[in-house]
N, C-alpha and C positions, 0 to 999 in steps of 0.2 A: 343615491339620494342627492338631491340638487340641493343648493344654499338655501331656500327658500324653507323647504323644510325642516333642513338643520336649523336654520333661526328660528323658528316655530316651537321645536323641539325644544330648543336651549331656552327659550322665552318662557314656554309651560312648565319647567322643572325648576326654575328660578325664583326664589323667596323670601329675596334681598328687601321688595316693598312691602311684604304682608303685616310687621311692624307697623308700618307708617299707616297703610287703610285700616289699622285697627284703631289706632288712636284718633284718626278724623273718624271713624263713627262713634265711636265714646265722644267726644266732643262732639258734633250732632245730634245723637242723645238730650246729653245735659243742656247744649242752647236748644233745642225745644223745647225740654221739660221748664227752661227758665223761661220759656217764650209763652207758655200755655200756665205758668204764673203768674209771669207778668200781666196777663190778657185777665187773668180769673178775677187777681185781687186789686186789679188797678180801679174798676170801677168806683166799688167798695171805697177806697182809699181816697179818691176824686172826692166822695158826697163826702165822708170825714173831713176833707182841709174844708171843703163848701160851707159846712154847717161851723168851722171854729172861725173861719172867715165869718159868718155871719152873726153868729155870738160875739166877737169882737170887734164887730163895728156899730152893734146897738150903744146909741149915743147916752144911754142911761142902765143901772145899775139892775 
């Protein structure tokens, strides 16, 4: 068996990062899930400051 193999071999049975890519996909997850909130209710929330914005600039009662 040549070196090339053996590191191959040694590389595949190795599971010292399996930790780590679990936790950046749970983190990928929840920043999309906050990205596809963000995106849902930002509109919504936009015309709300727009409409108290404009309620409180009518210059009478």
């Amino acid at each position: 068996m040549n070196t090339t193999q053996k590191n191959l071999r040694t590389l595949a049975a190795d599971t010292s990062g399996a930790a780590f890519v679990e936790y950046v996909v749970i983190l990928m997850v929840v920043t999309l899930i906050a990205a596809v909130a963000t995106f849902s209710l930002g509109r919504p929330f936009v015309d709300y400051y727009r409409f108290a914005q404009t309620i409180l600039a009518v210059p009478f009662p």
